[in-house]
N, C-alpha and C positions, 0 to 999 in steps of 0.2 A: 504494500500500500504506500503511497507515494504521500510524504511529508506535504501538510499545507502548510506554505509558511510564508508569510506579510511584514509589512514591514508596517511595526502597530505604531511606529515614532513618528509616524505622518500623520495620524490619526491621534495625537496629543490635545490639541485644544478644542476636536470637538468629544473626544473623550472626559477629558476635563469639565467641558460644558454640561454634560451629561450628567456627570457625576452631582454638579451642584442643583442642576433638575430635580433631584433625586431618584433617578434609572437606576434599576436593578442591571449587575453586572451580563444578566442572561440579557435583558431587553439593547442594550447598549452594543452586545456581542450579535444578535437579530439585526442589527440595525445598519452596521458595519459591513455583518457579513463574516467575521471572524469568530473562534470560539469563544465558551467563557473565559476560560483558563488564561485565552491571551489576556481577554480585558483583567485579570485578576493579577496576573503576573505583570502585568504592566503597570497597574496601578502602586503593586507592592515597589516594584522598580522607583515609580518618581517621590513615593513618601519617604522612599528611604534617599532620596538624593537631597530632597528639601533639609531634614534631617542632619544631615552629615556637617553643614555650616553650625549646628544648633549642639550636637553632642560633646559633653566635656570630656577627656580621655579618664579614663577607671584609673584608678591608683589602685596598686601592688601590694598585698600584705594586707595584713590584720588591721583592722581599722583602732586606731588608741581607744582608752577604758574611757580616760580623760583627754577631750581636747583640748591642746594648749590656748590661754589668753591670748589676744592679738599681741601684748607686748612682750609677753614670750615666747610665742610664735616669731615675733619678728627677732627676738636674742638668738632662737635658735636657726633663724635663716641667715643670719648675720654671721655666726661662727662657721656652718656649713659652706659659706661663701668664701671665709677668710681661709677657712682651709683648702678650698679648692685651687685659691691663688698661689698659696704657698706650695702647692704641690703643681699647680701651671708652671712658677717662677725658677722652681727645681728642674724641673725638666728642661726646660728653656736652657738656664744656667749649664747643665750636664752637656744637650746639644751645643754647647758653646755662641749663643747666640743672643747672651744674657752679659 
């Protein structure tokens, strides 16, 4: 059985259109001429694009018991920092470049 297969990225804004009609993804897919699946997969596609500008990245590890005050928060982003220099300046230095 031979693949139908479209190209549903032309059909974005009046898919879109539709959507805020409030068409069922079956009535939207009749209407086109494509299956459900596409309009369903398509739509998952562009909510997840809109998304992507919006998402913060997860942090690593155990979340703290306590989270730290803002002005300890900031001593401890402060040292983290001053360490990372000194260990930049080291390198540098070793490279001969310092």
């Amino acid at each position: 059985m031979a693949r139908k297969y479209m190209h549903v990225q032309i059909y974005e804004g009046t898919i879109l259109k539709m959507k805020e009609e409030g068409k069922t993804r079956q009535e939207m897919a009749d209407m086109l001429g494509l299956e459900k699946t596409q309009i369903k997969e398509f739509i998952k596609r562009y909510n997840r694009r809109q998304r992507i500008g919006m998402i913060e990245p997860k942090r690593k590890g155990r979340p703290r018991k306590h989270p730290p005050t803002t002005l300890e928060g900031m001593t401890i982003l402060i040292t983290e920092l001053e360490r990372e220099v000194d260990l930049l300046r080291s390198f540098l230095h070793a490279a001969g470049r310092m």
